[in-house]
N, C-alpha and C positions, 0 to 999 in steps of 0.2 A: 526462539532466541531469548536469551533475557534479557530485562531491563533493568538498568544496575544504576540509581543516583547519583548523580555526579558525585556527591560530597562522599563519599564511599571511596572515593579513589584517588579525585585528584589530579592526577597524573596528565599528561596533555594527551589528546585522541588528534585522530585523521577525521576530518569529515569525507564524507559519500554520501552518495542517493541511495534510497531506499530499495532499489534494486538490486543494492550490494549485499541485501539477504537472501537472494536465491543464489549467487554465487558462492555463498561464505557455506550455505545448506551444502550444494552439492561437493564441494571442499571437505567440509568437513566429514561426509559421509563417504565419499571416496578415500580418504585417511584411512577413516575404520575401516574399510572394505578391505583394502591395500595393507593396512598393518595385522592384522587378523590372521589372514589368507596368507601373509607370509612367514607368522610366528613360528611354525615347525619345518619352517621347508630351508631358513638363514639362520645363519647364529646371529648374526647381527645385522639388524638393520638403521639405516639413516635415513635421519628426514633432514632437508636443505631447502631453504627458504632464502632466495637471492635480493628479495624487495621483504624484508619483513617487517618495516613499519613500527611502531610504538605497541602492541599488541591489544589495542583499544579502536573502534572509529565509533563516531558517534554522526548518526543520519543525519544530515542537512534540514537544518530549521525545527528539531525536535527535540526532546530532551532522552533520545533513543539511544542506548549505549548498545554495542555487538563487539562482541571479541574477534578478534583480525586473524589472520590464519596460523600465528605462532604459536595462541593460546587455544585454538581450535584444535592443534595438532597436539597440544600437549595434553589436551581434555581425553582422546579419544581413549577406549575402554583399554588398550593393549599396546599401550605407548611405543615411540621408538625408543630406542637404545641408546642414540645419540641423537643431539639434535646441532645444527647449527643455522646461526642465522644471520643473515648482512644485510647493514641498512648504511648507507651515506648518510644521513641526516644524525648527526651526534645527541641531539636532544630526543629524536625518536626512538634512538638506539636505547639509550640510557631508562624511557621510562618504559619500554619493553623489559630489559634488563630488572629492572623494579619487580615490575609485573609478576617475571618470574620467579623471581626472588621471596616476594608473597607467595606466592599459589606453588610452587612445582620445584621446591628448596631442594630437594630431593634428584631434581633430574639431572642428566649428563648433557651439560646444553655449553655450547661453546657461540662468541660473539666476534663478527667483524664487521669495522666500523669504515663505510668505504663503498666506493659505484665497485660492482658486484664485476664489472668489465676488466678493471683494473686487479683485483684481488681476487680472482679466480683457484689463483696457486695456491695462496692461505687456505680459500673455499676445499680444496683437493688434500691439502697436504693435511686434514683435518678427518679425510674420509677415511677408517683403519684399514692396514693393509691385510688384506686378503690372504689365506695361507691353504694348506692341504687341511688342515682339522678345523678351520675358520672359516665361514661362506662370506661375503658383505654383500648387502641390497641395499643400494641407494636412493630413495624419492625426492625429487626436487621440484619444488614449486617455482614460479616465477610470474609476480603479479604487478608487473612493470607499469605506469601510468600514458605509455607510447610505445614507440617499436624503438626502444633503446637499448634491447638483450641483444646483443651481439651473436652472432654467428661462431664466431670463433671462440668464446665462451663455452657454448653448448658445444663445441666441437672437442674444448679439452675435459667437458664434464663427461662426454656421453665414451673413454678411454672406460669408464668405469662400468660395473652394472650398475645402472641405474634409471630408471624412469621418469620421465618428465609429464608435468603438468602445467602447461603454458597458459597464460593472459594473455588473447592477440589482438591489442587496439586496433584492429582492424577497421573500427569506424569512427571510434572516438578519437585519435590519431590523423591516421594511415588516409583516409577518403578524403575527412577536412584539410588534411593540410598535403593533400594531392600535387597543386602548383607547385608546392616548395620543393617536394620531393622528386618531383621532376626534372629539376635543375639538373643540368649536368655536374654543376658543382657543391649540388648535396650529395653527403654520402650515406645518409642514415638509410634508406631501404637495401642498400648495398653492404649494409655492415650487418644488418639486419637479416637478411636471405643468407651472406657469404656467398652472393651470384653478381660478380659486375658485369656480363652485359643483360642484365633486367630487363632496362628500359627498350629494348627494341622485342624481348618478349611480350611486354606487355601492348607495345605497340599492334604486334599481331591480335593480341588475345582482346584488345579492344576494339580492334575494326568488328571482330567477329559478335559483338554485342557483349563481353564480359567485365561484370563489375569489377572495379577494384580490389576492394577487398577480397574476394572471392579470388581472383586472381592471384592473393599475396600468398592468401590460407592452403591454396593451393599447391604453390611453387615452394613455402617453409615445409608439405610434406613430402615434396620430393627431394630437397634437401635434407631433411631428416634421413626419407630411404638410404641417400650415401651413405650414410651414417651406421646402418644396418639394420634403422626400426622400420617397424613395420606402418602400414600407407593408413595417414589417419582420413577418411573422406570428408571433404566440406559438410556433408547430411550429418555424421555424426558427432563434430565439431556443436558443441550447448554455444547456442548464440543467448546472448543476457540483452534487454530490451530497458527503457525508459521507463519509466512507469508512466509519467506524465503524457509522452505521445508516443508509445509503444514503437520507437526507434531502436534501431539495434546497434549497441555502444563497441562490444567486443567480442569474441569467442572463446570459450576453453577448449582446448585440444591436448587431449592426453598421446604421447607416444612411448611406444613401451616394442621391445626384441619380443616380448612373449604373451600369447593370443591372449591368458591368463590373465592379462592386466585389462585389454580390453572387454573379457566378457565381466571384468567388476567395473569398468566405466559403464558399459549398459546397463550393468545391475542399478549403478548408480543413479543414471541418465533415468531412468525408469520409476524410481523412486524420489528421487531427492526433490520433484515436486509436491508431495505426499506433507502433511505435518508431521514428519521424523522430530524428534528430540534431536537436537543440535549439542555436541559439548559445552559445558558453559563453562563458567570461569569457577 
């Protein structure tokens, strides 16, 4: 990854921990794997980026700069076609927006400013329509900071072709704040899954000794299967760790209709610990 001076840019970043470089590695290598592999097979492909941040984060307590997944996606060797990207936060949006404005003047990159829950239909009505001499393949990231993506969201994304690459706070979340979520009267795992009665599954599945999160990562793949994708298993879900006390924060889980996508998450999963070249800015 490179290390780029503050004073070179400017612009506000996101802090993270430093374990947000083997996430950001296998991101970005799965991009290229993903964009590559589908050059000759779509006419057009998209990338969707639902949480996409300021396109800068800078490691916690360093003077470490890494570029975030928007400009990670727009590095890789065999770009998309279109890009679009949705961030809430107006000042994140805007020095992303920057970002690309500098480096990538050239790309077809479209902005919504907005929780990704709400503006889903923008996110869509943004995706090109599909025709007999026109393919469209969609990739959509989603690198939430909780279980805040909606169910219903990915239910009106996944109308599309399109593949998903999910962030599942699984532990940084979902485990710590267990009691809350338990409430009858929280709805966020239930918005979350798009399963309301949850809680008396997990009830079972915890007599029987099963962790929570395991339980959740589980249950979003079978929810996915309604969907039509295919069953991503808890073993092949990249769990991402602490660095400090080698705790485990989140999971990726890639879901994709065709085996294809999954034999380049392995390809990826298999490498992306490796010192690969990462896109840079």
């Amino acid at each position: 990854m490179p290390e780029i001076p503050l004073e070179e840019d400017g612009l506000i970043c996101s802090e993270v921990g430093d374990w947000a470089e083997d996430k950001y590695r296998l991101v970005g290598l799965y991009d290229e794997l993903f964009a590559t592999a589908m050059k000759n097979k779509w006419d057009v492909r998209v990338y969707i980026d639902l949480y996409s941040g300021p396109g800068r984060v800078q490691v916690r307590g360093t003077r470490r700069f890494l570029p975030g997944s928007p400009l990670v996606a727009l590095g890789i060797p065999d770009p998309f076609d279109r890009y679009i990207f949705c961030e809430s936060d107006r000042d994140l949006l805007n020095a992303l927006e920057q970002r690309i404005r500098r480096s990538y003047p050239a790309a077809n990159v479209h902005f919504i400013q907005g929780d990704c829950n709400e503006y889903v239909d923008q996110v869509c009505k943004l995706i090109p329509t599909p025709s007999k001499d026109r393919r469209v393949l969609s990739f959509c990231f989603a690198d939430p900071f909780d279980v805040s993506l909606k169910f219903s969201t990915v239910r009106k994304l996944a109308k599309y072709f399109l593949d998903f690459l999910f962030l599942l706070a699984l532990h940084m979340d979902a485990n710590r704040n267990l009691a809350h979520y338990i409430n009858p009267s929280n709805s966020k795992v239930e918005e979350f899954l798009g399963l309301p009665g949850w809680r008396s599954l997990w009830e079972t599945e915890e007599r029987q000794g099963k962790k929570f999160p395991r339980f959740l990562a589980e249950q979003y793949s079978r929810q996915m299967e309604t969907l039509e994708y295919l069953h991503m298993p808890w073993e092949r879900m990249k769990q991402v760790r602490s660095t400090e006390k080698n705790l485990p924060l989140y999971s990726l889980a890639l879901f994709s209709r065709h085996p294809l996508a999954h034999q380049l998450w392995d390809q990826g999963l298999r490498y992306s610990s490796d010192q690969m070249k990462l896109p840079g800015i």
